[in-house]
C-alpha positions as CSV (number, residue, x, y, z in Angstrom):
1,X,0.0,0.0,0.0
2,X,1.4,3.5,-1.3
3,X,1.9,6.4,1.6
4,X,-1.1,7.7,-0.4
5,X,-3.5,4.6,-0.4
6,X,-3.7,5.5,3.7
7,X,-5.9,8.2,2.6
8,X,-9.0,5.7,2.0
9,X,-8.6,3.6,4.5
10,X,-7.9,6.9,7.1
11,X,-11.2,8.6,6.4
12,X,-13.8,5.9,5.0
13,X,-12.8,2.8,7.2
14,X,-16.6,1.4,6.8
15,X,-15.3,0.1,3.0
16,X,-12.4,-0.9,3.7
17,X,-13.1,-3.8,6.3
18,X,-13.2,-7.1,4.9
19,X,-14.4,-8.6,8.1
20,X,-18.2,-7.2,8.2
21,X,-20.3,-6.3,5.3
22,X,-21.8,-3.0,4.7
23,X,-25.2,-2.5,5.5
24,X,-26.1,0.1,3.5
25,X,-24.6,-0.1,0.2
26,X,-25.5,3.4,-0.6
27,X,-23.6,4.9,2.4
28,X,-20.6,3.0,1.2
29,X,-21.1,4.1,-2.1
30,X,-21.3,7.8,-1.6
31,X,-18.3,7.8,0.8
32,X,-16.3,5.9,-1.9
33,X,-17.8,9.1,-4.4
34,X,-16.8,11.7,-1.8
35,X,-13.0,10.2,-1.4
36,X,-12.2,10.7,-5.6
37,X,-14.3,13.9,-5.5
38,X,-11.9,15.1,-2.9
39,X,-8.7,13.5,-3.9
40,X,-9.0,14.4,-7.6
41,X,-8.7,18.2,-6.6
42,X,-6.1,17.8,-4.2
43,X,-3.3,15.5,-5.7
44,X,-1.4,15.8,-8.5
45,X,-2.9,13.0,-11.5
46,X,-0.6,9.8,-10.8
47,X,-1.7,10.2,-6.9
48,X,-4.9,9.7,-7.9
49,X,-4.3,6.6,-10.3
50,X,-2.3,5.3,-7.9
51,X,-5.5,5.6,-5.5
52,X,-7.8,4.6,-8.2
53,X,-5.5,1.1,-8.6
54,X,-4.9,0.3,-4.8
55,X,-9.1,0.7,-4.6
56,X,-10.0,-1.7,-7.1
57,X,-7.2,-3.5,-9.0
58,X,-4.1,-4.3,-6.7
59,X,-5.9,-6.4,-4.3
60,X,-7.2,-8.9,-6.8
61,X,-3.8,-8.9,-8.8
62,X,-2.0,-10.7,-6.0
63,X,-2.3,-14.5,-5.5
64,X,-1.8,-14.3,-2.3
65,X,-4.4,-11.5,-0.9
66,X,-5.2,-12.7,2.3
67,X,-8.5,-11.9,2.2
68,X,-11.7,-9.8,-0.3
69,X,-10.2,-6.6,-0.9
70,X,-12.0,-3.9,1.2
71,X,-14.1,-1.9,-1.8
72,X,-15.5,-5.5,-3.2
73,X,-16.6,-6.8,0.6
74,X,-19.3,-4.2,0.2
75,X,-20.9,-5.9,-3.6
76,X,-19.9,-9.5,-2.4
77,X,-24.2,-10.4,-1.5
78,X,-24.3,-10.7,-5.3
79,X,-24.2,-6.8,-5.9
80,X,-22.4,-7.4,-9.0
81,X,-24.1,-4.1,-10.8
82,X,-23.6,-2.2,-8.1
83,X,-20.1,-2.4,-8.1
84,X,-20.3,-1.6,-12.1
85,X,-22.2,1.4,-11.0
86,X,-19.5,2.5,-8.2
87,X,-16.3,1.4,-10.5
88,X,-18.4,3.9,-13.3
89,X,-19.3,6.9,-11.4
90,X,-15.2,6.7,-9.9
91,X,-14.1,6.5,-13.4
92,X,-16.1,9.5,-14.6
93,X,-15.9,11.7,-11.5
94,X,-12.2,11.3,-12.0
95,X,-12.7,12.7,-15.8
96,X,-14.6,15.1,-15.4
97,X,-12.3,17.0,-13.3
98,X,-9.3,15.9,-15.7
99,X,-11.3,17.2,-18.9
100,X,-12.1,20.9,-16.9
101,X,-8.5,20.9,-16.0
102,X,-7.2,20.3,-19.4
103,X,-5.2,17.2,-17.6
104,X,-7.0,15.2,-20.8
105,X,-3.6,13.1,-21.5
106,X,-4.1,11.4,-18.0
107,X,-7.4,9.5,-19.0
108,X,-6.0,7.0,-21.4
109,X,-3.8,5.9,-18.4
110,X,-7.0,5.6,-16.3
111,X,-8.6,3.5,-18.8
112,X,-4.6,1.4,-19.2
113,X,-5.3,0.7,-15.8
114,X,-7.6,-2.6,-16.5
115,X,-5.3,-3.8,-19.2
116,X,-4.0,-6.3,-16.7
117,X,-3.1,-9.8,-17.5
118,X,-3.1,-11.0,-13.9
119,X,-6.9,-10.3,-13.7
120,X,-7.3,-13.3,-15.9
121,X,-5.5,-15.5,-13.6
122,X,-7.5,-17.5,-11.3
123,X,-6.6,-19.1,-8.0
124,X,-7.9,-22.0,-6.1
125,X,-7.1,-21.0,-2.8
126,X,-9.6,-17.9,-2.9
127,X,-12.8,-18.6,-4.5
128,X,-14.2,-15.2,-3.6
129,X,-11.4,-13.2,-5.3
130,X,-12.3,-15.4,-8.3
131,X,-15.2,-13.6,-8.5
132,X,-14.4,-10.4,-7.6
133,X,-11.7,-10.8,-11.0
134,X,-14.7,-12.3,-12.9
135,X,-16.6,-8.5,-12.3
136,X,-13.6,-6.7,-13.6
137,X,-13.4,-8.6,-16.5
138,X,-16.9,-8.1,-17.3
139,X,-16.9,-4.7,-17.2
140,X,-13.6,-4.9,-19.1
141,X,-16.0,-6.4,-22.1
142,X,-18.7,-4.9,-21.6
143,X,-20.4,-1.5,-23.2
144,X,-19.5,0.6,-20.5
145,X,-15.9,0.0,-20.8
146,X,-16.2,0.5,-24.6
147,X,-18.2,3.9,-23.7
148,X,-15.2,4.5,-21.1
149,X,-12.4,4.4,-24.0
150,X,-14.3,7.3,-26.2
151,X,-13.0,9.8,-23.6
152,X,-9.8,8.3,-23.8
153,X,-6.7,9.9,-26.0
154,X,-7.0,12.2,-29.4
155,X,-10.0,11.3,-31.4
156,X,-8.0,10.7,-34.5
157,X,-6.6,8.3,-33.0
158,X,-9.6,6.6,-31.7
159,X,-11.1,7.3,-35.0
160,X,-8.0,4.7,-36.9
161,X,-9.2,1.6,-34.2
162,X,-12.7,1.3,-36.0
163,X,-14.9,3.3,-38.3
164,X,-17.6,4.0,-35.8
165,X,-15.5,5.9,-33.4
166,X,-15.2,9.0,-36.3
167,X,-18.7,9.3,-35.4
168,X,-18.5,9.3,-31.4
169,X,-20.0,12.6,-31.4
170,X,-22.8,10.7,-31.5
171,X,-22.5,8.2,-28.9
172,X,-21.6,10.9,-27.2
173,X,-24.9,12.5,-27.3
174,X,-26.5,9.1,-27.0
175,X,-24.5,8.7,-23.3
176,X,-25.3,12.1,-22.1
177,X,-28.8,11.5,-22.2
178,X,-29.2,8.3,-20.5
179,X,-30.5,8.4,-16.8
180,X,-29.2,4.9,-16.5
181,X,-25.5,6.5,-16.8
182,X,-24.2,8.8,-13.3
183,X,-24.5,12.2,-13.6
184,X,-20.9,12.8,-14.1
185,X,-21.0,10.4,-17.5
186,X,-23.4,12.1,-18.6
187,X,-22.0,15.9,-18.2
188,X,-18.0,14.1,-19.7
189,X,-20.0,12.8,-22.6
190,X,-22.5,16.3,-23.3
191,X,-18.4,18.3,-23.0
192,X,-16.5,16.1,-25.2
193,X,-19.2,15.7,-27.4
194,X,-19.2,19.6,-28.5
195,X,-15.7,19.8,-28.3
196,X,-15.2,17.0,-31.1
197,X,-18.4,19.2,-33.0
198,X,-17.0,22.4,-32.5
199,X,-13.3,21.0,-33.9
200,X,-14.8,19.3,-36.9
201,X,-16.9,23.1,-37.6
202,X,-13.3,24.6,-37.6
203,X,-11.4,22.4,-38.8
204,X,-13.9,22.2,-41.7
205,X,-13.9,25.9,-42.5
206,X,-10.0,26.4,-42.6
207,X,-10.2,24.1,-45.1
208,X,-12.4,25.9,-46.9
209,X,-10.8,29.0,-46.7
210,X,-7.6,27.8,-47.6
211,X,-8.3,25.2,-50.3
212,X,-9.9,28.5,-52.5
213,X,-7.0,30.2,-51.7
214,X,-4.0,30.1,-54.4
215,X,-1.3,31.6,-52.1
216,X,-2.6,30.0,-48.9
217,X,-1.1,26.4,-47.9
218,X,-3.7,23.5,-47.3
219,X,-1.0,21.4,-45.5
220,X,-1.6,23.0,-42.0
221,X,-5.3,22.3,-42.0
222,X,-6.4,19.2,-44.1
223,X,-9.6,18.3,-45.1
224,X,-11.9,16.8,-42.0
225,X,-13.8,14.5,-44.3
226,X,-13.2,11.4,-46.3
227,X,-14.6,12.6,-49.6
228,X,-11.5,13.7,-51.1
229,X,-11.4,16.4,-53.2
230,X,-15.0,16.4,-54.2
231,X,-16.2,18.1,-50.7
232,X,-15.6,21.7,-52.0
233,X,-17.9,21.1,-54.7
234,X,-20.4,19.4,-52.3
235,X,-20.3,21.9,-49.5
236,X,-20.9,24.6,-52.7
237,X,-24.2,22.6,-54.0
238,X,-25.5,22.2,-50.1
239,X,-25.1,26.3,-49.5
240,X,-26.4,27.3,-53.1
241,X,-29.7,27.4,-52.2
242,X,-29.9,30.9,-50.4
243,X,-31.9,34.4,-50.0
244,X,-35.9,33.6,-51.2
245,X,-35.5,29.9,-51.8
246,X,-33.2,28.7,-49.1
247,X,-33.9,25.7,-47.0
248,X,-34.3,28.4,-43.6
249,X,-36.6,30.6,-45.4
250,X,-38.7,27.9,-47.1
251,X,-39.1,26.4,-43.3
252,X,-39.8,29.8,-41.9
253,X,-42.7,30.0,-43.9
254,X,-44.0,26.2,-43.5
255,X,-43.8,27.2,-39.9
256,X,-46.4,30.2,-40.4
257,X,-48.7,28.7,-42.6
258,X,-49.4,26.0,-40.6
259,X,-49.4,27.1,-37.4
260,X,-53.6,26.8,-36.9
261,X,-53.9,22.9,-38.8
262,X,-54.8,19.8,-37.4
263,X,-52.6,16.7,-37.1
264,X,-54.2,15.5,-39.8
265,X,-53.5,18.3,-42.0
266,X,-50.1,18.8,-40.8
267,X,-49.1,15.4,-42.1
268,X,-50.0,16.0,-45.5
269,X,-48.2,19.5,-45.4
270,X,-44.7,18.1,-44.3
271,X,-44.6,15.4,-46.1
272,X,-45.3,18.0,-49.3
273,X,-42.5,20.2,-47.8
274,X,-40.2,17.6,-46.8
275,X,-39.8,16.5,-50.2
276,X,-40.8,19.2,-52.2
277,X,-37.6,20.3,-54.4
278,X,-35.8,16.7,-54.0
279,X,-34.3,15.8,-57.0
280,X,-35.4,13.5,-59.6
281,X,-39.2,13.4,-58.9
282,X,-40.0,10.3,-60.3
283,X,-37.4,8.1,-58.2
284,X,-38.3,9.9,-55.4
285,X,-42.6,9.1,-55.4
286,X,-41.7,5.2,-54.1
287,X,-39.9,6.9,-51.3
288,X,-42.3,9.4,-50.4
289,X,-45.5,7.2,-50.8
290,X,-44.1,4.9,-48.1
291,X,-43.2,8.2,-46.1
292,X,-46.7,9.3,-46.1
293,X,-48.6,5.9,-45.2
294,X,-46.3,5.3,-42.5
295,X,-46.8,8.9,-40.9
296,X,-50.8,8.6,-41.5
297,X,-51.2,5.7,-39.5
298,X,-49.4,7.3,-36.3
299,X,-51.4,9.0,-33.8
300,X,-54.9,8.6,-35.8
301,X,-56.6,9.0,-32.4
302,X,-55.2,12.7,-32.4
303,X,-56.1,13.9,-36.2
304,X,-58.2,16.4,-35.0
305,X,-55.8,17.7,-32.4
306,X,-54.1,21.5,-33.3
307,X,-50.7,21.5,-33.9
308,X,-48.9,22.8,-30.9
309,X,-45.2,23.6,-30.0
310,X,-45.7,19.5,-28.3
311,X,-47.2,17.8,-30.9
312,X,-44.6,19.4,-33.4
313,X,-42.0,18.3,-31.5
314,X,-43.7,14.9,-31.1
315,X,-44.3,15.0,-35.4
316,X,-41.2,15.7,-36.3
317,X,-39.1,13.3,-33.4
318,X,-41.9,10.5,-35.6
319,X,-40.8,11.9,-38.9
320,X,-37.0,10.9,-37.5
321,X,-38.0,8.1,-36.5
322,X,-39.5,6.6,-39.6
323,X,-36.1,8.3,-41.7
324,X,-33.7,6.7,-39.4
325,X,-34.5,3.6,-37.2
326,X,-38.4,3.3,-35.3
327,X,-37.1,1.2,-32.6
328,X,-33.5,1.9,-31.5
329,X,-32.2,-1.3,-32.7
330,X,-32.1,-1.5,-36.4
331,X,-32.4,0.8,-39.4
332,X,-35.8,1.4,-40.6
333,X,-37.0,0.1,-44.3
334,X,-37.2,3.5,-45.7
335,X,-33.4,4.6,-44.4
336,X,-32.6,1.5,-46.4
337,X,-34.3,2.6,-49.4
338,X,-33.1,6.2,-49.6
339,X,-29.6,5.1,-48.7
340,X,-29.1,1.7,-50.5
341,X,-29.0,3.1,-54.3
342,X,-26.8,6.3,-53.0
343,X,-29.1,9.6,-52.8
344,X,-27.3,10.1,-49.0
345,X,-27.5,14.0,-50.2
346,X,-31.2,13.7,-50.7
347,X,-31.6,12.1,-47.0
348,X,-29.6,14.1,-45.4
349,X,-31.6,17.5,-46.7
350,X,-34.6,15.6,-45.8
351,X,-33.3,15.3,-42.1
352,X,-32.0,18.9,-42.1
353,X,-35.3,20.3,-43.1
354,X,-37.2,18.3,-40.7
355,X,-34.9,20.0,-37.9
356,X,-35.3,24.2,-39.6
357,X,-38.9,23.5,-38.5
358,X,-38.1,22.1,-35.2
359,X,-34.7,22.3,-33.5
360,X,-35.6,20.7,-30.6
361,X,-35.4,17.6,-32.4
362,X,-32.2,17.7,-33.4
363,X,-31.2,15.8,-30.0
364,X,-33.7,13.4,-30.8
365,X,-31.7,12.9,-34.7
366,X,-28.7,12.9,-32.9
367,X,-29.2,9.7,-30.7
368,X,-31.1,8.1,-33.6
369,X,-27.8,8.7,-35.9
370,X,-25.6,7.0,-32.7
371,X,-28.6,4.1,-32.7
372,X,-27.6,3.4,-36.6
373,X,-24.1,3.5,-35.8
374,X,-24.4,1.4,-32.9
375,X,-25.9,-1.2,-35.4
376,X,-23.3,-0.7,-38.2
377,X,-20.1,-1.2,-36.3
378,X,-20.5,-4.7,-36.2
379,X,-19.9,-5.0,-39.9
380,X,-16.2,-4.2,-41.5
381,X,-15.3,-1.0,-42.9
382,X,-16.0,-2.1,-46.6
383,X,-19.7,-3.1,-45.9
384,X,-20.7,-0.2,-44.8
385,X,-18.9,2.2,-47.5
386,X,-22.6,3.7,-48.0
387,X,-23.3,4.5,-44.5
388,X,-19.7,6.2,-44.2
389,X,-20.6,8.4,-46.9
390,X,-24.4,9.5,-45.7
391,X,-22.4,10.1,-42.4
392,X,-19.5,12.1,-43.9
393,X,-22.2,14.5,-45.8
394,X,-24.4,14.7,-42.4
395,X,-21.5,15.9,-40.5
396,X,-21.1,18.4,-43.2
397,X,-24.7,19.7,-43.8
398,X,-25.4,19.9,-40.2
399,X,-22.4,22.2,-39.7
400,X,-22.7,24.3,-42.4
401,X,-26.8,24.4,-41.8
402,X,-27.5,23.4,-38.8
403,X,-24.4,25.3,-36.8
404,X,-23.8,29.2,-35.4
405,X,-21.8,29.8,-38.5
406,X,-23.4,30.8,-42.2
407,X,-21.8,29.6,-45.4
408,X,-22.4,32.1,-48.0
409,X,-21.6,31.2,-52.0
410,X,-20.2,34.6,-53.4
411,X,-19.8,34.4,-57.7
412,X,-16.2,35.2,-58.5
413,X,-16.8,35.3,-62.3
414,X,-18.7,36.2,-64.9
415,X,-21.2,33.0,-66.2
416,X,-23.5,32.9,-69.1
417,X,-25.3,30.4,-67.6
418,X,-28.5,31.1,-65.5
419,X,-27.7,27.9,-63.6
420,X,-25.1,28.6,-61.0
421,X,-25.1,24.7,-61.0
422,X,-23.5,24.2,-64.4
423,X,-20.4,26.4,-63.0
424,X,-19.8,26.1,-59.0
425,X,-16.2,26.5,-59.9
426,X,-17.0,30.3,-60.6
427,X,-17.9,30.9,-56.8
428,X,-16.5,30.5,-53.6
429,X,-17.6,29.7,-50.2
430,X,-17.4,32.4,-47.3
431,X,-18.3,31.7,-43.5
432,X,-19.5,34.2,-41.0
433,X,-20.3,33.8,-37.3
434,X,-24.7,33.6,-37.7
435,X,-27.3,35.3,-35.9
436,X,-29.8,33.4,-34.3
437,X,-33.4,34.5,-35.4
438,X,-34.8,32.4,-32.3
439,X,-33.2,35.0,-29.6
């Protein structure tokens, strides 16, 4: 035991003794919470790994522990969650404070911590410590480890281990939400979520701004996406629809005029606005006919209800929903049919209108998007090619749409043609910080 280890055993001695169990787990528990809260401000980062691995690794690494080390005599009347629960909140309490202090570079060695060999090692002599290793390895292999590692090193790097993990914005977002995680979880996932948004946001428009410029150098900020060269030319077809016709304006007025309908009404009018102006009409009438008889038969008991701030939110969370995946688990049959023959553009607007008109939803897209990744990332990187791609242009759309900053296309030369389309070379892209209209 390290000089510093004393600390535990010093102030919370109910946890520590092996002898007698606990009899209330949650009194335990918070005194356990209390220690890391306290020790993570006062000592320096390995002080408190060093704390963190005496509490609930070195005792089970030795054959020859005498007897259940003190934090597990507490879970041993088959409390196995509740240790998960306590070995979580530690972990993220620990984080937290790391992540506010900018000590970021100590996490990866909080999460190296349960690399250990000897955990697999069983021993005859103490059955009970078998079991107490059997709970660290199942954490080691279970979701909430795999959630642990997303806070751990530079997301590039995370992003090389598996495809998924470009996108952990996502499961970010998914985490933050979930009352089943502890409060601290959630608040490390809702930080480092943004902090991976806002980096992409940046990182995409120096990009921009220096890939139109010929005596700038592109080598200092490369581009954030995997779509080669061909992203200047997307990002210019996603922001050439401005001023009278643009995707805001067109859902600032959808938002006025129907304000007063019924449910029933309403349905017909978004599914008329969601895919009014998609490309290639004909292709597109399949999609939308499945669209419309899936949103008719939701909430028939309400048809005659008026549309309020609620039920729009409600409308548009379905409208998601029936876009994305309807139960969490898998994708639904239309994201399939939209995404399968490769119109990921045409989704993606279809998603981005569906938030202009409500932007409390965009949480609600959010966790969907980290539901379908969560599906996904069981197959290799070259089965899922077309998902990659519809999630490479949703990260773009969303931050050029969907962000605080505008993307404006400016015409830089003189075009015969009346179709800016036929000659987005002739323009470039210009960002400025934008004004929210909802203030």
């Amino acid at each position: 035991m390290t000089a510093n280890s004393l600390l535990i055993s010093q102030e919370y001695p109910h946890f520590v003794t092996s002898e007698s169990r606990q009899p209330n787990l949650q009194i335990a528990q918070e005194e356990v919470y209390s220690f890391f809260v306290k020790i993570v401000k006062q000592l320096p980062p390995d002080d408190v790994l060093r704390e963190f691995k005496a509490l609930f690794i070195d005792g089970l690494d030795s054959q020859y522990y005498p007897s259940i080390p003190g934090i597990y005599s507490i879970f041993l009347d088959d409390q196995e969650q509740e240790f998960c629960n306590t070995l979580k909140r530690c972990s993220y309490i620990i984080i937290n404070n790391w992540t506010s202090n900018r000590k970021d570079k100590y996490i990866q060695e909080l999460v190296n911590l349960f690399a250990n060999e000897n955990m697999k090692v069983k021993t005859n002599n103490f059955p009970a410590i078998n079991i107490c290793k059997s709970w660290l390895e199942n954490f080691i292999t279970s979701k909430d480890y795999e959630e642990l590692k997303l806070f751990a090193g530079k997301h590039e790097e995370l992003s090389k281990s598996h495809w998924a993990n470009r996108y952990s914005s996502y499961l970010l977002v998914d985490q933050s939400i979930n009352e089943n995680n502890p409060r601290e979880q959630q608040e490390a996932a809702r930080k480092l979520s943004k902090q991976i948004k806002d980096k992409f946001k940046f990182e995409l428009a120096m990009y921009i701004a220096r890939s139109q410029s010929p005596v700038s150098s592109t080598t200092r900020y490369t581009n954030p996406s995997l779509l080669g060269d061909n992203v200047l030319h997307l990002i210019k077809s996603i922001v050439l629809r401005k001023g009278v016709f643009s995707h805001e304006n067109i859902a600032h007025i959808f938002i006025k005029q129907t304000q007063e309908q019924t449910l029933e009404e309403f349905k017909i009018s978004i599914e008329k606005y969601l895919f009014f102006s998609v490309d290639n009409q004909k292709v597109v009438e399949t999609w939308r006919r499945q669209f419309a008889e899936n949103l008719s038969l939701w909430k028939k008991d309400y048809s005659q209800e008026i549309i309020t701030k609620e039920l729009l939110l409600r409308t548009c969370n379905r409208v998601i929903d029936c876009l994305t995946t309807e139960n969490g688990k898998e994708p639904s049959s239309l994201f399939i049919l939209l995404l399968a023959p490769g119109h990921s553009l045409t989704l993606v607007i279809i998603l981005l209108k569906t938030i202009l008109i409500c932007r409390n939803s965009r949480r609600h897209l959010e966790i969907r998007i980290a539901h379908l990744i969560r599906y996904y990332e069981k197959y290799p990187k070259d089965e899922c090619k077309w998902v990659i791609n519809f999630m490479e242009i949703f990260n773009i759309t969303f931050a050029i749409y969907a962000e605080n900053v505008e993307y404006n296309l400016i015409k830089m030369e003189e075009d015969t043609s009346n179709d800016p389309e036929l000659n987005l070379d002739g323009y470039r892209v210009f960002s400025q910080i934008k004004v929210d209209r909802q203030k």
